[in-house]
Each structure stands twice: as C-alpha cells, then as structure tokens.
C-alpha positions as CSV (number, residue, x, y, z in Angstrom):
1,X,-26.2,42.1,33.1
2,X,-29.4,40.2,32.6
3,X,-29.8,37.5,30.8
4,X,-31.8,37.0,27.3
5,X,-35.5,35.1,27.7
6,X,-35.0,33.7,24.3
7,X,-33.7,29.8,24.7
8,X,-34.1,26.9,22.0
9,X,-34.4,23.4,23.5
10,X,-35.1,20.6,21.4
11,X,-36.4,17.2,22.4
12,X,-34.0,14.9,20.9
13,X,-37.0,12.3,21.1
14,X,-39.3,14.5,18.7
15,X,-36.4,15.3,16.5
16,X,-36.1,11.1,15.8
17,X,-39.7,10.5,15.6
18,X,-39.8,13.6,13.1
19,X,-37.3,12.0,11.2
20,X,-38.6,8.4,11.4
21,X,-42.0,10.4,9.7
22,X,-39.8,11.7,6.4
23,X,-38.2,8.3,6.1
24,X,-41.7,6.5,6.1
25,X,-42.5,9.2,3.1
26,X,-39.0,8.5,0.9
27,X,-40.5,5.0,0.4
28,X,-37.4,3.4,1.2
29,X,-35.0,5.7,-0.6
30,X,-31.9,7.1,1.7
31,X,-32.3,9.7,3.8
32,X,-29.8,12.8,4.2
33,X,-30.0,14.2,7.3
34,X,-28.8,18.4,6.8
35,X,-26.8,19.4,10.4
36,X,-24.6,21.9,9.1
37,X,-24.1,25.3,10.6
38,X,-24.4,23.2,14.5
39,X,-27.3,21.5,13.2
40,X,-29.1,25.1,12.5
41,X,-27.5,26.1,16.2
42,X,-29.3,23.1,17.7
43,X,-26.1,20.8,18.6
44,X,-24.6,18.9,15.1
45,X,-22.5,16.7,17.1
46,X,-26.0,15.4,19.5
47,X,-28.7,16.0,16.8
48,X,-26.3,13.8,14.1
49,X,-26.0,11.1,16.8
50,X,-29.4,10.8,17.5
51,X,-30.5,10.9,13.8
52,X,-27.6,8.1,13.2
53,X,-29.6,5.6,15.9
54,X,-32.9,6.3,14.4
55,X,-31.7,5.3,10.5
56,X,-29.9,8.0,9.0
57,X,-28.5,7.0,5.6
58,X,-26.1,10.0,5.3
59,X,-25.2,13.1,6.8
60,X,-25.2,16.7,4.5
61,X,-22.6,19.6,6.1
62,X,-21.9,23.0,5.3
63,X,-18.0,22.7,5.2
64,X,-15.2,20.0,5.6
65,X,-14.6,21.1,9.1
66,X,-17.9,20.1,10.0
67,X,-17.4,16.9,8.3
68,X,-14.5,16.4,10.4
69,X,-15.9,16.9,13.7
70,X,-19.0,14.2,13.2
71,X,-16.2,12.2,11.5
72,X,-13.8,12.5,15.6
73,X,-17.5,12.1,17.3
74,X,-18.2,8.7,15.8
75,X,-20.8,9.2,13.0
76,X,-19.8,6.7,10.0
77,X,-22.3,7.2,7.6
78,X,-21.7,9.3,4.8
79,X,-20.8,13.0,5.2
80,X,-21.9,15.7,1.9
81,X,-19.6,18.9,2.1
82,X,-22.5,20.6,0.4
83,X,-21.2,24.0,0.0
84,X,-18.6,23.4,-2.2
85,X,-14.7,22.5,-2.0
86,X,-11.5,24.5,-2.0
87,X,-8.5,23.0,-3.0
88,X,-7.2,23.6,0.1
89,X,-9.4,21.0,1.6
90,X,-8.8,18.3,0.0
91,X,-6.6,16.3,1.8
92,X,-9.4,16.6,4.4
93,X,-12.1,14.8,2.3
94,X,-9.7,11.9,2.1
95,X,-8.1,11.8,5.8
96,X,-11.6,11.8,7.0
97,X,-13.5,10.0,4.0
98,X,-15.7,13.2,2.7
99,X,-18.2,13.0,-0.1
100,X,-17.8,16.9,-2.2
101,X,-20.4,18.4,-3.4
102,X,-19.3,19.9,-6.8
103,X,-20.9,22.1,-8.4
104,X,-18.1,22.9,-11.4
105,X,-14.7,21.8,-12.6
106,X,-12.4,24.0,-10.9
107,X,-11.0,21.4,-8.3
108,X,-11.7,18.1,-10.3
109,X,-7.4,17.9,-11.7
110,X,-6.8,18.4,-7.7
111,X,-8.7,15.9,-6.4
112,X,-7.8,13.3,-9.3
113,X,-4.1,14.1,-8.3
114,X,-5.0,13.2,-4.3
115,X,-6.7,10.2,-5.3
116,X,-3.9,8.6,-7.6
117,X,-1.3,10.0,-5.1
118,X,-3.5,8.4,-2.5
119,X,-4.0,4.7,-4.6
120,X,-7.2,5.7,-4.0
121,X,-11.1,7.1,-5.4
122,X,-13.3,9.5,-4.2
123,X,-17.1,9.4,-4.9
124,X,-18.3,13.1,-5.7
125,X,-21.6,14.3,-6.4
126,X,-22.7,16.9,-8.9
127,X,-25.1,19.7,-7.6
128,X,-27.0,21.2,-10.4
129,X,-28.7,24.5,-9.9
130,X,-32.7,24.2,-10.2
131,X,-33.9,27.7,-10.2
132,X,-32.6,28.7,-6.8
133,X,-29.5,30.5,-8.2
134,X,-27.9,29.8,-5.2
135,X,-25.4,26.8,-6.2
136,X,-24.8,24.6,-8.6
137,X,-23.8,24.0,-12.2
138,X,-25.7,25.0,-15.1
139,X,-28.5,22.3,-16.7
140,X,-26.3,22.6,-19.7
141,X,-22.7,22.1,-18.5
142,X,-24.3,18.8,-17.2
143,X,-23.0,16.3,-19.7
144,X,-19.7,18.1,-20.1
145,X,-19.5,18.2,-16.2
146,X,-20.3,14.0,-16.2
147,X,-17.8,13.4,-18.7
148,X,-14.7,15.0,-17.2
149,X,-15.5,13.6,-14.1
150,X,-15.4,9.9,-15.1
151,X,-12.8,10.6,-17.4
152,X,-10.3,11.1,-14.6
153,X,-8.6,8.4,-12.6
154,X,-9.8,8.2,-9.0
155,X,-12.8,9.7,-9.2
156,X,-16.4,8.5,-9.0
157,X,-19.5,9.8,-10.1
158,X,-21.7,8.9,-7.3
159,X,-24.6,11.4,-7.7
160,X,-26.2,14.5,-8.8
161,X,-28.2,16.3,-6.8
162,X,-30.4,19.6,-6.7
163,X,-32.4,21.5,-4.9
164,X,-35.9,22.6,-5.8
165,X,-37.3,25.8,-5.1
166,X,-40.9,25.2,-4.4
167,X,-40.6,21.9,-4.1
168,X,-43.1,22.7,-1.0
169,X,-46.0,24.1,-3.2
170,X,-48.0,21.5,-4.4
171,X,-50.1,23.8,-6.8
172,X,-46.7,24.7,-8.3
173,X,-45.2,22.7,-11.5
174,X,-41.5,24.3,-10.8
175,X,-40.2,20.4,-9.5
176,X,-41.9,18.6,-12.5
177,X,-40.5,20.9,-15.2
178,X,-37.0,20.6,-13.2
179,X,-37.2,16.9,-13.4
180,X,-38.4,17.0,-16.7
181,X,-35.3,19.0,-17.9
182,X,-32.6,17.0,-15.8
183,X,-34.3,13.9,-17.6
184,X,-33.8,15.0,-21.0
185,X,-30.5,16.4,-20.6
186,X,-29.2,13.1,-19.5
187,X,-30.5,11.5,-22.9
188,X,-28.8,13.6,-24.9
C-alpha cells in the first residue's frame, strides 16, 4: 500500500511565538487558547502544553472529555467545554474542575443540584449567539438567562461570551453593532 504525501508538522516554537504575537494585541486581557478537536488534528495534549509555558490564560475544548485529558496531562489553567453540556457530564466538570459553556437553561437545576450536593460552585459562562447561528442563546433571553443563573445556589456567573462573524473584516460594522446590542441589553 503506499503511503499518503500529505503530512502536517508544526513547529511548536512558531506556534508560541504566534501566540506570544495575539497576547501582545489583547493589551493585557486573558488569552483563550482553542485546542479542541486534537488541537485542529495538531496534538491538544503538546500544543496545550507548549501554549501553557508561553502564558496561556485558559484553555477552550470541544467536549468534557477533552477537558479531561489536558486536566490527567497536567494543564491547570482553566478549561471552556465550549460546545455545550449534557447532563450526563456533569459530574465530570466537577471531578475535573470544568468551566460549561451554556448557551440555555436546560442543565442549570442539574448542575445547581451537583454543586449543593457537592458543598460546592461552579463558574459557568453564557455564550450568546452573534449572527453566526451556530450556538448560543438569543440576545433577548439574555437577562432572563443572567437571572436564573445567579438565582441558583452553587452557581457562578463568570462570563458571557460570543463569537463574531466577521470579526476579521475590518470594513465590516457586524462586531460594533454586536457590541452595541449586548451593551444595551445589559442596561435594561
């Protein structure tokens, strides 16, 4: 049988100094470094390590088993489940100190429940769908979203997040209007 030509290598050196470029741009906010799916099929366990050494701030997975393996490999910053929870794993997001990513209500009375029967909280984050239609919660469920969140004993709202669709296109007002809308829907 012979062999395919096609081969991906990447210089774990470039990938840091890449890296150490965006963190000089976020003017000192954290930096989420995304490694889910095997870091895009380029080694999430390696890749994550390296990115740890050179100053990541957090880590952003696809699912809870991902989370799971950085967690055995050594990586202690914090891990984003970002495609969503299922009840099902939820015990995991506290055996292996999880952040979800939630982008509705349907597993907020479950996790509560862990949490009290745990003694302890858990820091969620809200993703709210910014024209990609891909995840998230509707701009308008926002506030109702906030309030049953902190309403419920062991959890923590510790950030919403989105994702902007053309957030590369500087000719394009799309992340401006966004930002515009998420600001006023948190003053009312």
């Amino acid at each position: 049988m012979v062999e395919s030509l096609n081969k991906v290598e990447i210089s774990l050196s470039a990938l840091c100094h890449n890296f150490s470029s965006l963190r000089a741009k976020a003017n000192g906010a954290d930096v989420l470094a995304m490694v889910k799916a095997d870091a895009y099929g380029h080694g999430m366990v390696e890749c994550a390590k390296a990115l740890a050494e050179a100053g990541a701030d957090c880590f952003g997975v696809a699912e809870a088993v991902e989370g799971e393996l950085l967690r055995n490999s050594g990586i202690r910053q914090p891990i984003f489940i970002m495609a969503g929870i299922l009840p099902e794993i939820i015990p995991t997001l506290f055996d292996h100190q999880l952040t979800p990513v939630l982008v509705d209500d349907s597993c907020l009375a479950r996790l509560s429940e862990e949490a009290v029967q745990r003694d302890l909280k858990i820091a969620t984050h809200l993703k709210v769908d910014a024209g990609m239609g891909r995840q998230g919660c509707a701009l308008s469920e926002l506030g109702r979203l906030i309030e049953k969140i902190v309403s419920l004993p062991g959890l923590i709202l510790g950030g919403i997040m989105a994702h902007f669709p053309m957030a590369d296109d500087p000719d394009s007002s799309s992340t401006a209007d966004i930002t515009a809308a998420f600001c006023r829907q948190l003053e009312q």
